[in-house]
C-alpha positions as CSV (number, residue, x, y, z in Angstrom):
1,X,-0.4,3.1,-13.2
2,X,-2.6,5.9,-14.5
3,X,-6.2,5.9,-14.1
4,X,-7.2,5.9,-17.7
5,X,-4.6,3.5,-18.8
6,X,-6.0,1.5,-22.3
7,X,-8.5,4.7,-22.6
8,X,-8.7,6.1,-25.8
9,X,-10.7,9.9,-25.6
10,X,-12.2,12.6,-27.8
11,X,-12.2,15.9,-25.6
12,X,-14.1,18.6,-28.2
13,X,-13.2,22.5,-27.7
14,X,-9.8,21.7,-26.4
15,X,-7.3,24.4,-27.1
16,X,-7.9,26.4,-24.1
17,X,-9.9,26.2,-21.0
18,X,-11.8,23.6,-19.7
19,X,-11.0,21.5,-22.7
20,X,-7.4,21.7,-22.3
21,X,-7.2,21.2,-18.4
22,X,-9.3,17.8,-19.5
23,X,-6.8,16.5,-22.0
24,X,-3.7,17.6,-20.0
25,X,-5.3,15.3,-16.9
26,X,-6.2,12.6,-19.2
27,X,-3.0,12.3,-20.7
28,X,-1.2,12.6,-17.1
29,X,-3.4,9.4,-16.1
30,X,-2.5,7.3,-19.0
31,X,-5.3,8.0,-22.0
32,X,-4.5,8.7,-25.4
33,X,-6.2,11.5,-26.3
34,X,-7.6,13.7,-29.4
35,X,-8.3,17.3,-29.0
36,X,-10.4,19.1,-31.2
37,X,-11.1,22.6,-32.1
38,X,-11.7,25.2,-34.4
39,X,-8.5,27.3,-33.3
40,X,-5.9,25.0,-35.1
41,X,-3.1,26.6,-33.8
42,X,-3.7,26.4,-30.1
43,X,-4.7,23.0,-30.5
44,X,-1.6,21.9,-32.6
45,X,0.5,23.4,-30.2
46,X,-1.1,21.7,-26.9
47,X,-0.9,18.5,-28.9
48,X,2.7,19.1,-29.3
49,X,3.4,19.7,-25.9
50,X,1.4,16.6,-24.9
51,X,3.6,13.9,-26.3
52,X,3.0,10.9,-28.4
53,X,-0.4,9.9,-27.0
54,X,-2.1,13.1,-28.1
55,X,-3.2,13.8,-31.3
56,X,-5.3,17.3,-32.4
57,X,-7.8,17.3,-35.4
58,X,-9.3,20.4,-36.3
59,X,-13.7,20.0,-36.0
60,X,-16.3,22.2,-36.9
61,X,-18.5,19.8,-33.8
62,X,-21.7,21.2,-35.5
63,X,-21.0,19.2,-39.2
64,X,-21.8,15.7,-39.3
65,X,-19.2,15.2,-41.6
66,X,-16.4,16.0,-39.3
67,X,-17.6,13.5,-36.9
68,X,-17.2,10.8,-39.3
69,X,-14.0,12.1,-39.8
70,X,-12.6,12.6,-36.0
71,X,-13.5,8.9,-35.3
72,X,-12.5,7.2,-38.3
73,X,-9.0,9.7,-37.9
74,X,-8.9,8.5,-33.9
75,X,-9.4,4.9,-34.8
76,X,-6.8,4.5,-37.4
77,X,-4.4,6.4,-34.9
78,X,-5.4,4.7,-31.1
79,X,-8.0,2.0,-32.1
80,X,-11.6,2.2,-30.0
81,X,-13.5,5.4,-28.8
82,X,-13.6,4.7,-25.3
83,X,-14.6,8.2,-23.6
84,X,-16.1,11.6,-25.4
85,X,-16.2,14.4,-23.9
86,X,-18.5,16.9,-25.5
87,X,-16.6,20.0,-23.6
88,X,-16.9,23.0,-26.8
89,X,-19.5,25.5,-26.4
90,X,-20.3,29.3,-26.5
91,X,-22.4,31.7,-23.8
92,X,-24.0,33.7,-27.2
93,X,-25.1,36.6,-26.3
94,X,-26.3,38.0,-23.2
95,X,-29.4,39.9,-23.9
96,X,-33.4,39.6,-23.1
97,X,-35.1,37.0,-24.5
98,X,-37.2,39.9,-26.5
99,X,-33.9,40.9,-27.6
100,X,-32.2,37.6,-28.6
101,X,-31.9,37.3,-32.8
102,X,-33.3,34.1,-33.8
103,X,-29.7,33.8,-35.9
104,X,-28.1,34.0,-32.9
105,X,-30.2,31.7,-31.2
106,X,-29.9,28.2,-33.4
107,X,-25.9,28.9,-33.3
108,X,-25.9,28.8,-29.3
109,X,-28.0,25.3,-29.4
110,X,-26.2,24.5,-32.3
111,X,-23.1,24.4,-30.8
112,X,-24.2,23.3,-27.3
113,X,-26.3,20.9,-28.0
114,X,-26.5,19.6,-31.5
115,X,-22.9,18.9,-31.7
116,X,-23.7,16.5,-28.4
117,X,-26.1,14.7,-30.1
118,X,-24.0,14.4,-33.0
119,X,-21.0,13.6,-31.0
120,X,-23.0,10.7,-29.5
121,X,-24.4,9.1,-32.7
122,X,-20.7,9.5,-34.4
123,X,-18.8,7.9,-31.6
124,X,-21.0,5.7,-29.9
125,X,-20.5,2.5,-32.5
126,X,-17.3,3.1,-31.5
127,X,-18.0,2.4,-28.0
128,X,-20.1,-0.9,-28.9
129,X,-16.9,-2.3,-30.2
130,X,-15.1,-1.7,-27.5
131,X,-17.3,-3.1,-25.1
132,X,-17.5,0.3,-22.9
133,X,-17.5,3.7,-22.9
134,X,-18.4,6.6,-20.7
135,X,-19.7,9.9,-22.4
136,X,-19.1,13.0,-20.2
137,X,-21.3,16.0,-21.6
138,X,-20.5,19.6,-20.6
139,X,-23.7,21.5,-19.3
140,X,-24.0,24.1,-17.1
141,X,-25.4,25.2,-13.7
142,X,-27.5,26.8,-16.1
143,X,-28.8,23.8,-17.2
144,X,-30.6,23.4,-13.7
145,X,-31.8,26.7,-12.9
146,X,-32.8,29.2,-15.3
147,X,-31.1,31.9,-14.6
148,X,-28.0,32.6,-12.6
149,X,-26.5,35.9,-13.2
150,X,-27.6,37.3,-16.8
151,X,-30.4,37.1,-19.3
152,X,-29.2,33.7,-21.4
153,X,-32.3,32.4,-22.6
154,X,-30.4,30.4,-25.9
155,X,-27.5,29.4,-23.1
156,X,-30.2,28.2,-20.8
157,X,-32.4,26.2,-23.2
158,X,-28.7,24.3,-25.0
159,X,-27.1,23.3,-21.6
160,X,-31.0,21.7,-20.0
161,X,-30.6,19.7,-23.9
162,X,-27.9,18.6,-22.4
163,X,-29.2,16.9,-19.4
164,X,-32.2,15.1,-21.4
165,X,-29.7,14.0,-23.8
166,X,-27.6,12.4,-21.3
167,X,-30.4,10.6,-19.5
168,X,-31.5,9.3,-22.7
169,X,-28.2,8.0,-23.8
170,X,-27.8,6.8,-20.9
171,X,-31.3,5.0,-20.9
172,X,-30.4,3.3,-24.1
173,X,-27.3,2.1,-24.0
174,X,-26.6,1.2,-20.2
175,X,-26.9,-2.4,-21.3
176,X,-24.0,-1.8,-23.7
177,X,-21.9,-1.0,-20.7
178,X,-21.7,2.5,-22.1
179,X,-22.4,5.0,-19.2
180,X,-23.0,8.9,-19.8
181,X,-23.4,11.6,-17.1
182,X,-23.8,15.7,-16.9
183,X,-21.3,17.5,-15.7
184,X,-22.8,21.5,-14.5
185,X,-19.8,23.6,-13.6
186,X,-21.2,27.0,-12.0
187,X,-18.2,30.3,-11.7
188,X,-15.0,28.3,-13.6
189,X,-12.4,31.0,-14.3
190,X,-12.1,30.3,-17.9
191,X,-11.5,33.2,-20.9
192,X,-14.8,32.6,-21.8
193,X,-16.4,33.0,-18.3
194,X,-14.4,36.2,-17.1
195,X,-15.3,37.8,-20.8
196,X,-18.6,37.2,-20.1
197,X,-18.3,38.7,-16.1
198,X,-15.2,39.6,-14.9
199,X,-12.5,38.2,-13.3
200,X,-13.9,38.2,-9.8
201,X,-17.1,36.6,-11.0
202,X,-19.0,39.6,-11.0
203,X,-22.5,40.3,-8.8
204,X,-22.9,36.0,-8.7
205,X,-19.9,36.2,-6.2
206,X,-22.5,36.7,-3.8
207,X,-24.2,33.2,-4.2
208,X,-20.6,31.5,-4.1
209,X,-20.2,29.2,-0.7
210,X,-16.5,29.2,-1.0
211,X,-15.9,32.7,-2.3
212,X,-14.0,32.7,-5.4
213,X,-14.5,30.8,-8.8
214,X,-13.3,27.5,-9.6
215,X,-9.6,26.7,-11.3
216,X,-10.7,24.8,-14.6
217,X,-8.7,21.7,-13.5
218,X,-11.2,21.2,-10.6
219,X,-13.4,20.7,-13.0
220,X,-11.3,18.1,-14.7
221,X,-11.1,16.2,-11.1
222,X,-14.4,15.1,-11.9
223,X,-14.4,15.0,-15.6
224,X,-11.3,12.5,-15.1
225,X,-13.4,10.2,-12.4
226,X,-16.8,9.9,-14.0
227,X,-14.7,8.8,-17.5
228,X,-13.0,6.4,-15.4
229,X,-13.5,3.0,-13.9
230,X,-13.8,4.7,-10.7
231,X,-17.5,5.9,-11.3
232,X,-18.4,2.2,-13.5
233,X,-21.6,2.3,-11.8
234,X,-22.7,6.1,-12.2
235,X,-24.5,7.1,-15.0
236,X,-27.6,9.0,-16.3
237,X,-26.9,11.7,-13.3
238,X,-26.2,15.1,-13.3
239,X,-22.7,16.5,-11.2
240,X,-23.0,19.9,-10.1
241,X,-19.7,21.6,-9.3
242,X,-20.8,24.9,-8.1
243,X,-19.7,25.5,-4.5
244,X,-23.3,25.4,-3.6
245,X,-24.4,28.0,-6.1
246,X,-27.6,25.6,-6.6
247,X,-28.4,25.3,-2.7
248,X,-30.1,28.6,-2.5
């Protein structure tokens, strides 16, 4: 018996990285799961190689409009939204704040932490029908400290959005039996984290308790329990997975 048997899930940026260690572990413990992404070929494949209980829809997560669309699509398909996890995001550009184009600043927050809020409002009515549902939201250990490596001021002000969001989500709709929590990864050795270091983590190494980066599906250990049953009375907190990068 899986551990999200009955789940139904929306895991956002999916086709590589954390988002697809998340689906794979959701679909191993019994959810049927969407993936979503703007690289339609990497998601279609993954989808493919999932089996009958995942389906991938290509989202822009910044457009209203393909909300809609993802949770009327996942409805018709598995019935009721039970988890979202709001996984897709970009590091933007790592420059001075002086430095930062405002362009370039309102795509990083619009990415990171519009397309949460949006994700929220979209699936959340979902959720109410259902009768529960547990929203996991992607941040950062940036979203704790402000800096932890390299200049990121647009980085740093999306993933703390993220915490508030949560906690007010979670504020609201806790009577609903809906539950949402922060999840603040530190070193995960994903594409988009050894693009923007290096494979060895770079000069944060030093501030690493266990000496190496994460695997993404660590990460997914936790995603997995606090969309689960397991964490039913967790919600409104922040989870740092940082191998004690945040006890300094």
């Amino acid at each position: 018996m899986g551990r999200l048997d009955g789940k139904v899930a929306i895991v956002t940026g999916a086709s590589r990285g954390m988002g697809e260690s998340h689906a794979k572990r959701f679909i191993k413990e019994g959810a049927k799961v969407v993936l979503t992404d703007l690289n339609e070929e990497a998601g279609q494949a993954l989808a493919a190689s999932l089996g009958e209980n995942a389906r991938f829809i290509k989202q822009d997560v910044t457009v209203a409009a393909d909300w809609d669309r993802v949770v009327t699509e996942t409805e018709a398909t598995f019935g009721n939204i039970t988890i979202l996890v709001n996984n897709a995001g970009i590091l933007g550009p790592v420059v001075n704040t002086v430095g930062l184009d405002e362009a370039a600043y309102h795509k990083v927050m619009s990415i990171n932490a519009d397309s949460q809020f949006l994700g929220a409002k979209a699936v959340i009515p979902s959720m109410l029908k259902a009768g529960i549902g547990s929203i996991v939201n992607i941040s950062s250990l940036a979203g704790l400290r402000a800096n932890y490596g390299f200049p990121n001021l647009a980085y740093v002000a999306s993933k703390f959005a993220t915490r508030g969001m949560t906690k007010a989500i979670a504020s609201e709709y806790g009577a609903n039996n809906i539950r949402a929590n922060s999840v603040h990864p530190g070193f995960i050795n994903t594409p988009m984290m050894v693009e923007a270091t290096d494979e060895g983590g770079g000069d944060a190494m030093r501030e690493i308790f266990l000496g190496r980066l994460a695997e993404a599906d660590e990460v997914s250990s936790l995603v997995l329990f606090l969309a689960s049953d397991e964490s039913s009375y967790i919600t409104g907190a922040e989870h740092k997975i940082d191998a004690g990068m945040s006890a300094h």
